[in-house]
BATOR-419633 format. One record per residue (C-alpha): residue in three letters; residue number from 1; x, y, z. Coordinates in steps of 0.05 Angstrom, whole numbers, padded with zeros to 5 digits. Example, Ala and Ser with C-alpha at 12.3 -4.5 7.8 and 13.67 -1.06 7.14 Angstrom:
! BATOR-419633
rest	nr	px	py	pz
ALA	1	00246	-00090	00156
SER	2	00273	-00021	00143
//
This chain:
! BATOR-419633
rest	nr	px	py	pz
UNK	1	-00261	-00270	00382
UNK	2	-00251	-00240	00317
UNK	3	-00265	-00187	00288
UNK	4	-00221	-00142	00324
UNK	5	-00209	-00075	00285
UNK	6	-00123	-00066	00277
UNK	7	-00093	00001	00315
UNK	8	-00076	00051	00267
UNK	9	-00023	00108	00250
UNK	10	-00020	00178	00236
UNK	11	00031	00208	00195
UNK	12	00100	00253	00223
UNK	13	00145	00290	00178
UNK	14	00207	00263	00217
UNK	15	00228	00204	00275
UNK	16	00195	00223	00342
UNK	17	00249	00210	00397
UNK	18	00248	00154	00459
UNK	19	00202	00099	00419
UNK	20	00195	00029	00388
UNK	21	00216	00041	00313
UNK	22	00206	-00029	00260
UNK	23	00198	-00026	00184
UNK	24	00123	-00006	00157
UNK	25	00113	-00068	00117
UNK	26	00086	-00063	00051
UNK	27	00032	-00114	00049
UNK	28	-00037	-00126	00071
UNK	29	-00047	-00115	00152
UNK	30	-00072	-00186	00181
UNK	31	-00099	-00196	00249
UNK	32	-00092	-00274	00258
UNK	33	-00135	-00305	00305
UNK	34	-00111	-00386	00332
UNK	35	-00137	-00432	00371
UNK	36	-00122	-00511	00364
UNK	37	-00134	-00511	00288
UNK	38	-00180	-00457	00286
UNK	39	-00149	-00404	00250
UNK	40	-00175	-00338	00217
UNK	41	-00141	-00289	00186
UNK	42	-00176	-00215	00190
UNK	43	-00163	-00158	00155
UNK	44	-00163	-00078	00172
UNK	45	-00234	-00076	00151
UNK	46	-00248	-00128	00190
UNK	47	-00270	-00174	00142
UNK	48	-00243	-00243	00137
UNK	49	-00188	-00258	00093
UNK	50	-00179	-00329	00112
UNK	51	-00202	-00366	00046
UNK	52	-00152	-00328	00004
UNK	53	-00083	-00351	00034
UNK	54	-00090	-00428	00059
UNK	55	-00018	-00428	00059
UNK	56	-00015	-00369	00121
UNK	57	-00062	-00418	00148
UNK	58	-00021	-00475	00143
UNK	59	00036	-00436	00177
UNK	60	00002	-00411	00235
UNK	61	-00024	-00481	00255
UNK	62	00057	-00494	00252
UNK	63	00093	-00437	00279
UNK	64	00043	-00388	00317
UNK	65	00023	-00417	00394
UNK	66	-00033	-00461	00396
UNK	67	-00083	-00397	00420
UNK	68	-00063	-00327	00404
UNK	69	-00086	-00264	00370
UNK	70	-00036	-00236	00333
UNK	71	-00025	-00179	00292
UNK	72	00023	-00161	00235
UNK	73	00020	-00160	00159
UNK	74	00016	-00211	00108
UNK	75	00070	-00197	00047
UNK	76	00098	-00243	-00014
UNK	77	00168	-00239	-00042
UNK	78	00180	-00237	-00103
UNK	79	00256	-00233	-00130
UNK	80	00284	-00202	-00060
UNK	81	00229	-00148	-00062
UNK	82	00165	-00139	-00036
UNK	83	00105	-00155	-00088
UNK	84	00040	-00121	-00070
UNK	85	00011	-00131	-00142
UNK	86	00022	-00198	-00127
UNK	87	-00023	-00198	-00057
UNK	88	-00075	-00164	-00102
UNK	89	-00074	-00226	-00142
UNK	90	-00100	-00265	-00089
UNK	91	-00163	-00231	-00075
UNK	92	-00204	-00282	-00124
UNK	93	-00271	-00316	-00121
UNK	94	-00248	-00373	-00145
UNK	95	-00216	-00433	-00099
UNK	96	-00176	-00468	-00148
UNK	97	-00145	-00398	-00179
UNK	98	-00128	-00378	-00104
UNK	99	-00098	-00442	-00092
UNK	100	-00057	-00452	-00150
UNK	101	-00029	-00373	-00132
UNK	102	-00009	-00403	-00056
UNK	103	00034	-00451	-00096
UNK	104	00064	-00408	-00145
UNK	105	00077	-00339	-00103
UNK	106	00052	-00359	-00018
UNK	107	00054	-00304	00020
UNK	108	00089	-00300	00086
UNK	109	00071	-00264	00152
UNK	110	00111	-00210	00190
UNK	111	00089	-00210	00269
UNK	112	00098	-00147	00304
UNK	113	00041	-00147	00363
UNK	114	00007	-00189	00404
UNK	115	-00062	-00188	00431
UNK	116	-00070	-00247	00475
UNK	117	-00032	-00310	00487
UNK	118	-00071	-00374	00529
UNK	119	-00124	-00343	00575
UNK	120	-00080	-00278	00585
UNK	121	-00108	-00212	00544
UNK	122	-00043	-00178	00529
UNK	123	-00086	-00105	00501
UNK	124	-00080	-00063	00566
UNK	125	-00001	-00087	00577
UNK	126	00046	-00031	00558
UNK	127	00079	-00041	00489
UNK	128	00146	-00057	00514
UNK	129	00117	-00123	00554
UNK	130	00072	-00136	00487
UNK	131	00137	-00144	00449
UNK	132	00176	-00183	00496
UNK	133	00107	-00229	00504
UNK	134	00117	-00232	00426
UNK	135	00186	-00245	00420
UNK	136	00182	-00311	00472
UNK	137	00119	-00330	00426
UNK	138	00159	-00335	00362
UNK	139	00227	-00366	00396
UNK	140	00223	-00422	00345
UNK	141	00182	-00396	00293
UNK	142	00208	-00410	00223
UNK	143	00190	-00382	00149
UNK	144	00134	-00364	00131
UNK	145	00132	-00336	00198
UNK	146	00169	-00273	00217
UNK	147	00184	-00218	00277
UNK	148	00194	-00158	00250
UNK	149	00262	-00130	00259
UNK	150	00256	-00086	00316
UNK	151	00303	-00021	00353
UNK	152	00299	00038	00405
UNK	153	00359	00064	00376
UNK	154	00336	00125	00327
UNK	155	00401	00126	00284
UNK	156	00394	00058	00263
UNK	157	00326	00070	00258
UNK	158	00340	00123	00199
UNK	159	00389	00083	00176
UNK	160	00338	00027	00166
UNK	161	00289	00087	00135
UNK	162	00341	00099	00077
UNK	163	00355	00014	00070
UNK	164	00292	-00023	00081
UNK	165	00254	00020	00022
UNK	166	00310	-00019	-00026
UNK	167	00274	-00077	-00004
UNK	168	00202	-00057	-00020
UNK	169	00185	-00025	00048
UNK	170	00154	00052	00041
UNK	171	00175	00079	00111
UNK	172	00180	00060	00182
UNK	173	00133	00055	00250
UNK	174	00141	00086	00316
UNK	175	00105	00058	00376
UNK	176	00111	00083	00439
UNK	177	00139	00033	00494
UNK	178	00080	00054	00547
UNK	179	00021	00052	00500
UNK	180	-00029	-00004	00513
UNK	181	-00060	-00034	00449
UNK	182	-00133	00009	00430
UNK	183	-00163	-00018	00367
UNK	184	-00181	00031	00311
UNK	185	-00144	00085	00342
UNK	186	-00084	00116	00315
UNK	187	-00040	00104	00364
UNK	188	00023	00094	00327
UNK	189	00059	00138	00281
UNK	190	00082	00128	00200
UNK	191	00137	00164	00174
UNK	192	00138	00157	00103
UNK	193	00187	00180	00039
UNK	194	00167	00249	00008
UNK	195	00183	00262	-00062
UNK	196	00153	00298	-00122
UNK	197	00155	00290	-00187
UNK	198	00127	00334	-00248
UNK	199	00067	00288	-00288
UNK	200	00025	00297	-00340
UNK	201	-00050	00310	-00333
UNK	202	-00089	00269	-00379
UNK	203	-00153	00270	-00351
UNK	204	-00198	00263	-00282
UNK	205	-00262	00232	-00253
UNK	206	-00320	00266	-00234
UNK	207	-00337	00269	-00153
UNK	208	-00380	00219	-00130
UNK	209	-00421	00276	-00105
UNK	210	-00432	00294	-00175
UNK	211	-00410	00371	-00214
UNK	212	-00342	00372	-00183
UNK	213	-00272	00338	-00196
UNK	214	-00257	00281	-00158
UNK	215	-00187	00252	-00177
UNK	216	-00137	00281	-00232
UNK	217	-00098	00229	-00273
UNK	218	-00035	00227	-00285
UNK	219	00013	00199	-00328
UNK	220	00088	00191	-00351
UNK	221	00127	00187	-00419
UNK	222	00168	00116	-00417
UNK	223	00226	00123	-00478
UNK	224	00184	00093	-00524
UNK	225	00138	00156	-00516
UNK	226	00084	00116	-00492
UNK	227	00039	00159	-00440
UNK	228	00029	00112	-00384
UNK	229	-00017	00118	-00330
UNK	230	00013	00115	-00265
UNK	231	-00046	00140	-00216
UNK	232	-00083	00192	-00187
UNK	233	-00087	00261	-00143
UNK	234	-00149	00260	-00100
UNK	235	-00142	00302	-00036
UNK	236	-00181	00361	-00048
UNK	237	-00220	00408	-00002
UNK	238	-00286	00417	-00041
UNK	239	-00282	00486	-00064
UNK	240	-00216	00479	-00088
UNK	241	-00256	00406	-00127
UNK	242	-00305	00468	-00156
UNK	243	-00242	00508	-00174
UNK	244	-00217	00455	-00215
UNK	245	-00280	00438	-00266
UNK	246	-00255	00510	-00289
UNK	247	-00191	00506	-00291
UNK	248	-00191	00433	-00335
UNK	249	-00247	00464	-00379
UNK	250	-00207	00482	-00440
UNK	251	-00172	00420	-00435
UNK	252	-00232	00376	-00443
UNK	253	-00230	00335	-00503
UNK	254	-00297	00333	-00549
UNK	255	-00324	00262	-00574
UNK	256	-00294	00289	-00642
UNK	257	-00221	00289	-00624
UNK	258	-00226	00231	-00566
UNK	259	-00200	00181	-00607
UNK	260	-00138	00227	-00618
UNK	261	-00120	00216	-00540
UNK	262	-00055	00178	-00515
UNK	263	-00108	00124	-00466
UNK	264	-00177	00134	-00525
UNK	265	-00167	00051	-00528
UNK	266	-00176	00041	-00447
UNK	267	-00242	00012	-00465
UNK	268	-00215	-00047	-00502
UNK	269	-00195	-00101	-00455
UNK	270	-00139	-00127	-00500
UNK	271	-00113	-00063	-00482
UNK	272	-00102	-00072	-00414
UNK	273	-00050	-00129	-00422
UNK	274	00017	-00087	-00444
UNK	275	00002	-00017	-00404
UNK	276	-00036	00013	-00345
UNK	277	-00101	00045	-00368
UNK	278	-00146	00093	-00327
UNK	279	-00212	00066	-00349
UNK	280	-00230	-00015	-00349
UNK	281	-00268	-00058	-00286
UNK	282	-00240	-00106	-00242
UNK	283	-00257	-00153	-00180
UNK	284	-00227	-00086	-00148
UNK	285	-00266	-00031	-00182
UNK	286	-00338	-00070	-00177
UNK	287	-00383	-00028	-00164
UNK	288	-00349	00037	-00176
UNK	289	-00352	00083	-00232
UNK	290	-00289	00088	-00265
UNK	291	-00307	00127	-00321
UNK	292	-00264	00187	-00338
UNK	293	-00261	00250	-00375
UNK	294	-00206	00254	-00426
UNK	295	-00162	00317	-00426
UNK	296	-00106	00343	-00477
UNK	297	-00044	00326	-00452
UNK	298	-00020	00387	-00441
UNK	299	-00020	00404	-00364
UNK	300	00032	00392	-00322
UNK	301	00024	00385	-00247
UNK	302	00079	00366	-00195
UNK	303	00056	00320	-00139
UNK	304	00082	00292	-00071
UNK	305	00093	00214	-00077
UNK	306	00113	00163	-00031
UNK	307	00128	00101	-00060
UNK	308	00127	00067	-00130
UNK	309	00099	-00004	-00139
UNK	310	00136	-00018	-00213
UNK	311	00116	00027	-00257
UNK	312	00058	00064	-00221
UNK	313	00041	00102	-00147
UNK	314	00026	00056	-00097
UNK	315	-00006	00118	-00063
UNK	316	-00060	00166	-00082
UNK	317	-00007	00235	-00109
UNK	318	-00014	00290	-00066
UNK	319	-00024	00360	-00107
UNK	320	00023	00412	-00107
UNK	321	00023	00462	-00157
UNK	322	00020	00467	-00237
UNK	323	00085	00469	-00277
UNK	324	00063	00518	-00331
UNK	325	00143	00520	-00342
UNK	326	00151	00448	-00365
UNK	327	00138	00410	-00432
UNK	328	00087	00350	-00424
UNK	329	00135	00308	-00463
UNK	330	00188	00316	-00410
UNK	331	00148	00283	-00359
UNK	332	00184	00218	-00360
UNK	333	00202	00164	-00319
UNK	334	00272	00183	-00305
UNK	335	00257	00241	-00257
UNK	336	00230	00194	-00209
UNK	337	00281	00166	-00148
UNK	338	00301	00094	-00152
UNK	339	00325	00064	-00076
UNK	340	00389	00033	-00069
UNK	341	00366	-00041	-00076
UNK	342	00365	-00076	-00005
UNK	343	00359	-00153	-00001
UNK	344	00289	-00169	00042
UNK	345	00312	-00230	00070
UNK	346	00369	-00183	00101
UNK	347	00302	-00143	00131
UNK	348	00262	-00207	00152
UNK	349	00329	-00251	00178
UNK	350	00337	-00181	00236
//
């Protein structure tokens, strides 16, 4: 009975040896629960997500067995890429808006685990039987409905980590073939890309503890000159969040001179339409102070990043030092690596 709380992944550097390895799926993780025409779909927070894809409904009353728990990760496809913006689209309080969007761009979902099947609770089998238990499951399973592409073999497995990323994936899984299933745990393990890239500082947020920095903000040039915001750099020990108040200081822009900065209209909402904008509330920022502290843009940092979703980080940055060395104005969008384009239905046909 739902809700049943996803297992989870830490992070590795490199491939571990002897394992399960399948493409990390860039989408929203989905735990779907079946039984006659009982379906729900629950999400990694273990809230329901049922209501906002009647379409992955639809599709599991067709395709998954008639009672099963399964777990994988809802996606949509947009032009033979993966479309996360577009999954964010569908988080909306309104039925008819959510409904029109299952028409227009319906989501699909990518299998890779099973829970139970019938009367049989599949969590304490060893991974290798959960997969074959899967595999039988989804025999005739059609589109929407997916098994991920799956291989013990670790050179085609970093083959697949230089390809699938072409196709919207950031990175692949490894799951050991003896591991039972143990919700909320990190069991499995993410390898991810790894790249930096040199941004402008334009400002930060305050800590919600209050008196320290919480997130830095970053943005990049496009050829225009525009400066575009393109996300944040959060992970900060809390001295080195104390540190940082100091360091921004003479950056700081007075109410004076605000109207002089690159993002000073953020708090139009016109604004919002042509360019990505630190400041401004959402269905996704309710709640939450999003106000911000404008800074010259004159600092340059270089971050880790994983993956880009269009034009900004789909990832909080991770810091790694300034770049005293480099002019603001060269912080554009052509230092950043584009992946060899990779067709997904090549990735969801495996």
């Amino acid at each position: 009975m739902p809700p049943v709380v996803p297992m989870l992944a830490r992070s590795a550097k490199k491939l571990p040896p002897a394992a399960h390895y399948e493409g990390k799926w860039d989408g929203f993780r989905a735990i779907i629960f079946r039984d006659g025409d009982d379906v729900e779909i629950g999400s990694r927070n273990e809230r329901p997500m049922t209501r906002y894809f009647p379409e992955v409904v639809a599709a599991a009353r067709e395709h998954l067995p008639p009672r099963c728990v399964v777990d994988g990760e809802l996606i949509i496809v947009t032009d033979d890429h993966l479309d996360f913006e577009r999954l964010l689209d569908r988080i909306h309080p309104a039925e008819s808006r959510v409904r029109e969007l299952a028409e227009r761009t319906p989501a699909s979902f990518v299998a890779f685990d099973v829970l139970a099947l019938g009367d049989t609770n599949h969590m304490a089998d060893p991974f290798s039987h959960r997969r074959e238990v899967l595999a039988a499951a989804l025999a005739d399973a059609g589109p929407p409905v997916y098994l991920t592409q799956a291989t013990t073999d670790q050179a085609t497995a970093q083959q697949w980590f230089e390809q699938f990323e072409g196709a919207g994936l950031d990175g692949l899984i490894a799951k050991g073939l003896d591991d039972s299933y143990r919700p909320g745990e990190r069991i499995l393990t993410k390898i991810k890309h790894d790249r930096t890239a040199e941004c402008v500082v334009a400002g930060f947020r305050w800590h919600k503890s209050g008196g320290v920095v919480g997130s830095l903000l970053l943005g990049l040039y496009d050829d225009a000159g525009a400066l575009h915001f393109i996300g944040v750099s959060a992970s900060f020990a809390m001295k080195r969040r104390a540190e940082l108040v100091d360091e921004l200081e003479p950056y700081r822009m007075s109410d004076d001179t605000v109207a002089e900065h690159p993002w000073a209209e953020w708090a139009q909402a016109e604004a919002h339409e042509s360019t990505r904008l630190p400041g401004g509330q959402s269905r996704w920022s309710a709640g939450k102070d999003m106000s911000w502290q404008p800074l010259r843009p004159e600092l340059v940092v270089e971050v880790a990043y994983d993956h880009m979703q269009g034009t900004r980080l789909r990832h909080t940055a991770q810091f790694r030092r300034w770049r005293p060395d480099r002019d603001p104005r060269s912080c554009t969008y052509d230092q950043l690596q584009e992946p060899v384009s990779f067709d997904i239905a090549e990735v969801l046909a495996g």
